[in-house]
N, C-alpha and C positions, 0 to 999 in steps of 0.2 A: 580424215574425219568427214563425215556426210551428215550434212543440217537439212534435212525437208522440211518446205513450206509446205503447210497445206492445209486444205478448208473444208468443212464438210458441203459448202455450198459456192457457187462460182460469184463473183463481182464483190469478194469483202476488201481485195487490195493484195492478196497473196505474191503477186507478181511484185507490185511496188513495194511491197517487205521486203521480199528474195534482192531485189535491184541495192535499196539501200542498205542491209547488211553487207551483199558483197563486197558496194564501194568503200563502207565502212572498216572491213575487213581490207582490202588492198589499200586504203587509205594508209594504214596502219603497220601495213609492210609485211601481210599473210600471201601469202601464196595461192592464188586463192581461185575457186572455174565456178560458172556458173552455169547449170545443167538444164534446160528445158525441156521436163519429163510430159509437158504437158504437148503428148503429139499428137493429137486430132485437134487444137487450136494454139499451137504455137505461138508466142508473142513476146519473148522475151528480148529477141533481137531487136523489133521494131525499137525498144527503148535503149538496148546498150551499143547499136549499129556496129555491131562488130562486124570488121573486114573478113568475110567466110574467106579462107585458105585453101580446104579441101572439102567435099562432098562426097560419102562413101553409100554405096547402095547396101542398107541391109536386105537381108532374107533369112528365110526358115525353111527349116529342109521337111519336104510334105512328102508320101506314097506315091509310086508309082508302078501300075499292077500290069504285069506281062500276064496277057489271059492264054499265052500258047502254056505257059509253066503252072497255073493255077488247075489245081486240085479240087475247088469248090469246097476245101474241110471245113470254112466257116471260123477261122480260130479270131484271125483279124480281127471277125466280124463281134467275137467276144469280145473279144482285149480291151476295145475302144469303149472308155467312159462316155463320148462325145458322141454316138453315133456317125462318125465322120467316113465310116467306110462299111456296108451291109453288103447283102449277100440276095443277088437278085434273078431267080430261077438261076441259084449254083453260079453264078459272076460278082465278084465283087465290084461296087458301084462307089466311087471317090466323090467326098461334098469337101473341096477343099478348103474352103471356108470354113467349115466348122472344125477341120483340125487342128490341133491342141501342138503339134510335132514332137511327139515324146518317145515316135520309133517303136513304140510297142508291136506295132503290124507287122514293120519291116524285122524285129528280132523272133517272131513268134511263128513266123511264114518256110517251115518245111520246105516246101519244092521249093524256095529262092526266088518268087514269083514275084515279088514287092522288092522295090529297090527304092533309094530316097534321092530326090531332086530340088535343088534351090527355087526358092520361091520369092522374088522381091516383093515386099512390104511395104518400105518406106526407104527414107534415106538417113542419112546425119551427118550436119553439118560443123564443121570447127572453125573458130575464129579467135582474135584478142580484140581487144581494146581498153585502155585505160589500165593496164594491169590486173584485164582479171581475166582469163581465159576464158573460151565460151563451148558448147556441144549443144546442139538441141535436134529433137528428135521434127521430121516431118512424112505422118504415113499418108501411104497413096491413098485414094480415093475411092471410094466403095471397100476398103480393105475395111474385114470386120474385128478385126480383135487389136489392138494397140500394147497389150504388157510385151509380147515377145517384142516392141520396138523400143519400149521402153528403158527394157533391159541391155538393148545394143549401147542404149546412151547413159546410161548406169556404168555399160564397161569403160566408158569414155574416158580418159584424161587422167588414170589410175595414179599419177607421179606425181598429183598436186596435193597438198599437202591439207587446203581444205577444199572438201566440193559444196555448193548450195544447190539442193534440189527444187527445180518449181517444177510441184505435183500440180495433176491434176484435180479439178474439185470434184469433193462429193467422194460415199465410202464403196465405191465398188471393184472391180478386180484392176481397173487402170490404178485409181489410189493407191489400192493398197501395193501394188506394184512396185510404186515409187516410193510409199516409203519403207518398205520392206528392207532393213538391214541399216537403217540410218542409225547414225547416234545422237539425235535425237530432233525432233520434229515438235515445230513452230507451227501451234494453230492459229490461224488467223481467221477472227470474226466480228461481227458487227451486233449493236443492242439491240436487236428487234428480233420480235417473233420467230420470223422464220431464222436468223442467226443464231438464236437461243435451240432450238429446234436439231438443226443441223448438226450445230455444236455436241450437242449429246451423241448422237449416231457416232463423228469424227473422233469423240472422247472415248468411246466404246470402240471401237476401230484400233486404235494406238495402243490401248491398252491391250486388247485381244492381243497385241504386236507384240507388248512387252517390252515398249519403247523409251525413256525418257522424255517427257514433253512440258511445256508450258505454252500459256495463251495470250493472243496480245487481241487488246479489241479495240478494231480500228473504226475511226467515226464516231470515237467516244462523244457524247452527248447526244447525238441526234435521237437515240429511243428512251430506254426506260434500263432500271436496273437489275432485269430478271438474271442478266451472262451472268453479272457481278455476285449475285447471290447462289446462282447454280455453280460456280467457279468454287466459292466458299463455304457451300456444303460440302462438295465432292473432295477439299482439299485441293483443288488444282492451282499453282503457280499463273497469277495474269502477270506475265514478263513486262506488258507496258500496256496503256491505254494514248491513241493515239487520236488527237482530238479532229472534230470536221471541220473541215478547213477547205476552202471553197477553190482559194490558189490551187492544192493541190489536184484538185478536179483539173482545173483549167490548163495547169502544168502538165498534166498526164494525157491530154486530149491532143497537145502539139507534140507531143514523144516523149516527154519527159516527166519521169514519176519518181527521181530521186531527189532532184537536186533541192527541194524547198525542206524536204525532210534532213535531208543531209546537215544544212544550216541550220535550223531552229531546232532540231531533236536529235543534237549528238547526242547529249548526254543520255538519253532516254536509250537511244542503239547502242551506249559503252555499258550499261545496266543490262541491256538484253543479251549483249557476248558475253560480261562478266555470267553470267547467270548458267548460259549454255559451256563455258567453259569447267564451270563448277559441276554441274550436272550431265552432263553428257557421257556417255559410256567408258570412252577412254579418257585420259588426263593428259590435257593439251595446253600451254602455255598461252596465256591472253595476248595478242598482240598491242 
């Protein structure tokens, strides 16, 4: 089973959600990884210091044009949604960056002129600690597309029984990347303006998905009650409101964003698995 976190906007606490479910979750005797889909800022290890084990280099298999075999037909040069390979006085000319690796060039290419070669992107690393397995994704630098690394860390850790994803924030192709295929995805937001704001896009997002979801809003009190009333128009599920609490700032700034949650709001995270256990695509026993 796959739970993603995720937000339509960055800093509502997504990460410290993801943290204390899982431990919640292994507390309780789940099997349980904890995924960090969020690769162009990674962060989930700083808080669970898992001991990395291994470190594997992904990549993505890109074009690569023999101009002795090239014909100049132009087909590539259709194929590609992306502009990633055109056709320049009768040469095709490769922007590796902008390609998508979907093979189309290399399967559409008559003379055999196009063959595919690895490309590393990023890496991903695995680790344990405290019983709860770990994968998080880290892409290289200047690399511009992050879902194909995404997806390396999606394959991650297939044998565990439950996985928690921490998405990315915000609804665009990384998001929706990660939570693509979950069963069922935890929004996490905050009362204010731009939370409320966000929240809508993140709700139209999930839904486009056809995902089962519920909302938890963290920092409850510090704004006004526009989430709670857009929540309760729309019919959406707020799994828990999690109140502002100043420790847990100050707890999360030395590496630690579970532990204060963990003691004062069990009960509030055995309401939030009961919730997802009931609603979630498959039927999975509560720990």
């Amino acid at each position: 089973m796959n739970i993603a976190i995720a937000s339509g906007k960055g800093g509502t606490g997504k990460t410290t959600i993801a943290m204390t479910l899982a431990h919640c979750y292994a507390g309780n005797g789940a099997d349980v990884a904890l995924l960090d889909c969020d690769v162009e800022e990674p962060n989930v290890n700083l808080f669970l210091k898992a001991g990395i084990d291994t470190t594997k280099t992904a990549t993505v298999l890109i074009p690569r044009v023999d101009e002795t075999r090239c014909n100049g037909c132009g087909e590539c040069e259709r194929i590609c949604a992306f502009s990633a390979i055109v056709l320049v006085k009768g040469k095709p000319l490769l922007f590796a960056d902008m390609c998508h690796s979907c093979g189309g060039c290399y399967h559409v290419c008559a003379p055999g002129a196009i063959s595919e070669v690895e490309k590393p992107i990023g890496t991903v690393e695995y680790g344990s600690r405290d019983g709860i397995a770990y994968a998080g994704g880290k892409l290289n630098i200047g690399e511009a597309m992050s879902p194909p690394l995404i997806r390396k860390v999606k394959e991650s850790l297939p044998e565990k029984g439950l996985r928690i994803l921490d998405s990315p924030p915000g609804t665009s192709c990384p998001a929706v990347e990660a939570m693509r295929d979950a069963d069922f995805v935890v929004l996490v937001t905050e009362p204010t303006p731009f939370g409320l704001n966000d929240l809508i896009l993140a709700v139209g997002a999930v839904r486009a998905l056809g995902i089962p979801f519920g909302v938890i809003v963290n920092r409850s009190g510090m704004g006004d009650g526009r989430v709670d009333d857009y929540c309760k128009t729309e019919g959406i599920e707020v799994l828990s409101r999690i109140p502002h609490i100043r420790k847990v700032a100050e707890d999360y700034s030395r590496g630690d964003c579970a532990s204060y949650l963990m003691a004062n709001h069990a009960d509030d995270f055995k309401l939030i698995i009961d919730h997802i256990a009931q609603r979630a695509k498959p039927c999975i026993p509560v720990p």
